[in-house]
N, C-alpha and C positions, 0 to 999 in steps of 0.2 A: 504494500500500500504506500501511494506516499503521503507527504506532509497532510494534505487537505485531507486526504479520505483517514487518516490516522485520527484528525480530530474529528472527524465526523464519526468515526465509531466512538472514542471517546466519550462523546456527545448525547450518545445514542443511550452509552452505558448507565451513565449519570441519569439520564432523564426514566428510564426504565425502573420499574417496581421492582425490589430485591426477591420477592414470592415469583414474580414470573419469569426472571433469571435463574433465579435454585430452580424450577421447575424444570427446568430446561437441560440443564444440568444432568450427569452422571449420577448414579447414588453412591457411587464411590466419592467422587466430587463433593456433590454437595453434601454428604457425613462431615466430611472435612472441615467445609467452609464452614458449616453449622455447629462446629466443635470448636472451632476459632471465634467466631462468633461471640460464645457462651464464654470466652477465654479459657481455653482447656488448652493445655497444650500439645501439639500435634506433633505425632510420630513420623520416623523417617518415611516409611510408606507415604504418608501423607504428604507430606513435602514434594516426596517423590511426584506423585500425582498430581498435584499443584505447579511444580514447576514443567511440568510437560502438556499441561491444559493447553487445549485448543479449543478454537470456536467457541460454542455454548459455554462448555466450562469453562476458557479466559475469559469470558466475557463476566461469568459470574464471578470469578474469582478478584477482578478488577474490581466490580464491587464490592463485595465484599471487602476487599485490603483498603478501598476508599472511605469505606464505613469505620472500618477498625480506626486509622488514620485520623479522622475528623471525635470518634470516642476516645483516644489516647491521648492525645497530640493537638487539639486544637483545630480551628482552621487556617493560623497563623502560619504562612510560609515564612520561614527562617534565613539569614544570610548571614556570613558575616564577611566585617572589608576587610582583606587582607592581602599580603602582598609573598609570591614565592620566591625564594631566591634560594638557585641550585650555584654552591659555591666553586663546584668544581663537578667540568663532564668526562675529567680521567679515570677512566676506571678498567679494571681488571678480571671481570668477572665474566663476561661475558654471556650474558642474557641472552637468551633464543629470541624473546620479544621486544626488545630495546632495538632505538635506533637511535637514543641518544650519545652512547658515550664514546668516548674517542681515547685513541691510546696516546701517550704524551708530547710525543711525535709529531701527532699530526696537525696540519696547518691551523686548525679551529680549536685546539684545546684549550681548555681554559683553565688556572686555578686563582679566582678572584682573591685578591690582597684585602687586609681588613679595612683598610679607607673603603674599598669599594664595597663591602658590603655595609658598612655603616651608613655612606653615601645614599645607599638602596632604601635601608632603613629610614632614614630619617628622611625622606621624600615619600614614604608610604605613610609615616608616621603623617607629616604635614598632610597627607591628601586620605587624612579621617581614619588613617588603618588600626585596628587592634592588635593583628595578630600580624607574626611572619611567619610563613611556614615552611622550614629550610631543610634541604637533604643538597646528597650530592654523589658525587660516583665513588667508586671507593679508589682511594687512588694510593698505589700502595709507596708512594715516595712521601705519604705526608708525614708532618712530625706525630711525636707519640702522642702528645696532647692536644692535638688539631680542634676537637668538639667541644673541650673542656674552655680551652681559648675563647674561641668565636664566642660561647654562651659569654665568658667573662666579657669580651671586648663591644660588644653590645649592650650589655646589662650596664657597663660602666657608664655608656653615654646616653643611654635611654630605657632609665629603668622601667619606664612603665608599659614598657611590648611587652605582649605572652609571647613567648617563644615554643611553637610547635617543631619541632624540629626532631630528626635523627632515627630513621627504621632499626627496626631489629636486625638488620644485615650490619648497618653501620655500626650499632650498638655492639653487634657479636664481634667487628671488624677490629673497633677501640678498644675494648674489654684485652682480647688478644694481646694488641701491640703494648699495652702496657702491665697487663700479668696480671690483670685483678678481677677478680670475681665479677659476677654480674651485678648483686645486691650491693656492692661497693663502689660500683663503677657509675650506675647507674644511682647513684644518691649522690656521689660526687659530681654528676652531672644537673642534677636537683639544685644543687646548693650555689652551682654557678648558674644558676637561673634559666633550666629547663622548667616550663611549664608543663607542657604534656609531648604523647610521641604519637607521630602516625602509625595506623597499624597496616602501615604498606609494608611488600617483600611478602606479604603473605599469595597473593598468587591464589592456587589453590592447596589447602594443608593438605598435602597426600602427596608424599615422597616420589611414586613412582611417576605424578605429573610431574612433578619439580625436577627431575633427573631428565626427563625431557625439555622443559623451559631452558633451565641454566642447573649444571650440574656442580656447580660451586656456590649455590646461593646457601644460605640457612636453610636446614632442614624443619620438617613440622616442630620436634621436640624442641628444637633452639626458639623457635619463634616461638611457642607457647611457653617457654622459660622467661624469656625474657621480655614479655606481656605479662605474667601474672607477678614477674619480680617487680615490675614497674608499679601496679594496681596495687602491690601488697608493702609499696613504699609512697604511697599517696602521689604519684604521676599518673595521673589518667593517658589512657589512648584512643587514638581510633580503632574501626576493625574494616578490614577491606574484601573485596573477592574480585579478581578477573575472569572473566565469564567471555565468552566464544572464539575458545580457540581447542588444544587438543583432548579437551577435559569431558567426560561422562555429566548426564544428568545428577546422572547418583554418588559422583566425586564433589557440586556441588551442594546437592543437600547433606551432604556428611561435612562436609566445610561450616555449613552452617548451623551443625549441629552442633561440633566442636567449640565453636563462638558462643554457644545458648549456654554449653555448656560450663566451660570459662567467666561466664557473665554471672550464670547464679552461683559460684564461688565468689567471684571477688569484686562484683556489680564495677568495676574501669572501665567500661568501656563507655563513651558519649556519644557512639555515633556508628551505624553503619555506612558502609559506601561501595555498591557496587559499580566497577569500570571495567566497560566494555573493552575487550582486548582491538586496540586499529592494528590493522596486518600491514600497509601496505609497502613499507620501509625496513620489513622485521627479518629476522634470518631464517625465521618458522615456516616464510611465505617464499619467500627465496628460494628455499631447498624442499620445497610443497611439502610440509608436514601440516599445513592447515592451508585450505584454499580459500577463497573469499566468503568470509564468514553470510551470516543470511544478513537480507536488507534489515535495516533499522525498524522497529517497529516489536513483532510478535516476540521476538524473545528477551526483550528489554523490557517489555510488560509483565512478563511471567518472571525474569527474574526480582522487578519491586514487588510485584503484586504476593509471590511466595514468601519474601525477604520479610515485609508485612506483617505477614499474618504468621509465618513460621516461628519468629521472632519475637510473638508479639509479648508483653508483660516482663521480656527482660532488657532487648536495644528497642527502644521507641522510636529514637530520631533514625531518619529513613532518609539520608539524603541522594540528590539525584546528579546526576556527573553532565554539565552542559559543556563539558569540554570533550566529551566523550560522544555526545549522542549531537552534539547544537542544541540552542537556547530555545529553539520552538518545541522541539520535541522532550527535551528535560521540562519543560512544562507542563507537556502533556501528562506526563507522568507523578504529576502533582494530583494527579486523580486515581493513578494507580496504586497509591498507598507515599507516597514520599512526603515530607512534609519540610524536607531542608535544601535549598537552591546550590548549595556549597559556598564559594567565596568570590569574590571582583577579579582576586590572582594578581591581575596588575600585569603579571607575567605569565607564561604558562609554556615551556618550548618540551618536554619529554614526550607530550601525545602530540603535538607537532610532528616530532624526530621523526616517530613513527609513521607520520602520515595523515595525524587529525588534520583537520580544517575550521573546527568552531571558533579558531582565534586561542588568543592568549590575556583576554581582558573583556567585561562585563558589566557594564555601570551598573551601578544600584538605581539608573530610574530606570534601565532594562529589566532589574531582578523585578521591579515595584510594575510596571508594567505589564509582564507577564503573569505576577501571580495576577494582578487585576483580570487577565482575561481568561483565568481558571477560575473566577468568582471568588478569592485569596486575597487576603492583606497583606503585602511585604514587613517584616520587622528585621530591625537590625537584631543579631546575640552577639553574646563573646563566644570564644574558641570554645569554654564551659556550658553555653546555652543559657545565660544570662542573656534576659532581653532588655536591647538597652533601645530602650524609645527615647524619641527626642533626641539622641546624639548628634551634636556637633563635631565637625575636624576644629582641629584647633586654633585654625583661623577664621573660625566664625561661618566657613562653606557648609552644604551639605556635606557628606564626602562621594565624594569622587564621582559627580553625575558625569565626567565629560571623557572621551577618549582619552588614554594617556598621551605623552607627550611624543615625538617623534622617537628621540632617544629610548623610549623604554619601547615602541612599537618593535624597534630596528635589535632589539637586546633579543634574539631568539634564544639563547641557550640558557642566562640564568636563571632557570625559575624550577618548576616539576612538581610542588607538592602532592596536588590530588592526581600525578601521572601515570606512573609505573605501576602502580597497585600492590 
């Protein structure tokens, strides 16, 4: 389908009675929906079944995850301004689905010096941002204290960013170089003013995919190490999934089980974020291990609509990737259960690298615009889900209604936070 007829089903969905959608429905299905519903929580079978709906049952199922959505969550579409800065694209690892990093060599690497990410900062700061959200390649020339740094050298000159920064690859990467435990490393990273960590590099948890992706990345057991070491030292994370590329239905919803499960141990987590794998830069597509995934549309539905409702009573926030799908269509999905836009970015070059095209930058009168045309109110949060109405930049502007500036259009490469997944 494309754009137009996407929201004309959408449309369709919303406006249709929930009794004559369940009717219509599987009874496999609709158990499901109606077990969610009731807030029960659903079994992998059911997931399973949820995330493979078609027709009748996505259609019901969209309802449904919309209904959940709107009882959990509000009707409040979420955003927050922030700005990415990928400080370095050397890296070593070599990821199946990357097209961003480059090896030291080559003509375009980059390792940005601390003026330059302060520089970054403090222009995201002026133009209303709260949060930065910084990762980078792993680049194995850097010094031992490369993360502990940057947290210092920021925090000294603008104490008041939340600094999201640093995956579990990076964390596993630092921990290493310096010989210290997780629970040590990662509080020494605390105290030099991490706020919270993304829960990218996750991919999907299931080794035998990840030995396909990148066969040097963090395995499941290291990432779920050092996410609950994080949660059980008061750093909140995100939690992520990349969805269509060589991975099983049922490799998904075991991902997400994993997350449900980890959440009701140590409630860290603020947010899911499912990102759509772009092929078309990648080495998976390259060497055909994954062909041109399906058009946009059916399985980006099923994967919020299940994320939802699978989810539901322990990750609420459902946010939606417009850097992944475009801003019309991450909208649309504001009906399928999402309830968070993601962020402005400011920057965005990792789903570039690959091959996105939604851009690398978002006003918030676009974010405020489009929830209006899902029948949504835009609110500004923080990185935490603090809603902060009424925020001012700190020069008195809204923030950031207007394109960036040339200089930061023309920045393709530092940025990536909600990228890689």
């Amino acid at each position: 389908m494309n754009l137009q007829e996407l929201r004309n089903y959408v449309d369709e969905i919303e406006a249709a009675p929930l009794g004559a959608l369940m009717d219509k429905a599987g009874p496999g299905v609709r158990a499901a929906l109606k077990r969610s519903l009731e807030r029960q929580e659903l079994t992998a079978e059911e997931g399973l079944l949820l995330y493979t709906a078609e027709g009748d049952d996505l259609s019901a199922a969209i309802k449904c995850a919309d209904l959940a959505r709107a009882e959990d969550v509000g009707g409040e579409v979420t955003y927050v301004v922030n700005r990415n800065i990928n400080f370095t694209n050397i890296c070593f690892v070599g990821c199946q689905f990357c097209g961003f990093k480059r090896q030291r060599w080559e003509s375009d690497a980059y390792d940005h010096s601390g003026q330059a990410i302060l520089n970054k900062v403090g222009d995201a700061l002026a133009r209303g941002a709260t949060e930065i959200c910084m990762q980078g390649g792993i680049n194995p020339e850097m010094p031992d204290f490369k993360y502990r740094d940057l947290l210092r050298t920021i925090k000294g000159s603008y104490p008041e960013i939340h600094i999201h920064a640093f995956s579990p690859m990076e964390i596993m990467f630092g921990a290493r170089r310096v010989r210290m435990e997780y629970p040590e490393y990662i509080a020494m990273l605390r105290e030099a003013g991490l706020g919270s960590i993304p829960g990218t590099a996750a991919e999907i948890l299931d080794d035998s995919v990840r030995e396909i992706l990148s066969h040097k990345k963090v395995d499941v057991a290291t990432w779920v190490d050092i996410i609950t070491t994080a949660h059980a030292l008061g750093v909140p994370t995100t939690a992520t999934v990349m969805y269509g590329h060589v991975e099983s239905p049922r490799h998904v919803v075991n991902h997400l089980s994993l997350l449900r499960d980890i959440q009701k141990q140590t409630h860290g987590f603020t947010e899911f974020v499912p990102l759509r794998f772009i092929h078309e830069n990648t080495v998976l597509f390259r060497k055909g291990l994954v062909s041109e995934p399906p058009p946009k549309g059916t399985l980006d539905f099923q994967m919020y609509a299940t994320s939802r409702l699978f989810l539901r009573g322990q990750i609420n926030n459902l946010q939606t990737s417009w850097v992944k799908l475009g801003v019309e269509l991450a909208a649309l999905t504001l009906k399928a259960g999402c309830n968070d836009f993601s962020g402005t970015l400011m920057e965005e070059s990792i789903t570039a690298q690959a091959g996105g095209d939604a851009g690398e930058f978002v006003a918030v009168d676009v974010i405020e615009e489009q929830a209006r045309a899902m029948g949504r109110v835009a609110v500004e949060r923080s990185t935490l889900y603090k809603k902060l109405y009424g925020k001012k930049a700190p020069n008195g502007a809204r923030p950031i209604t207007t394109v960036p500036s040339p200089q930061h259009q023309a920045d393709h490469h530092a940025c990536g936070g909600s990228g890689c997944g």
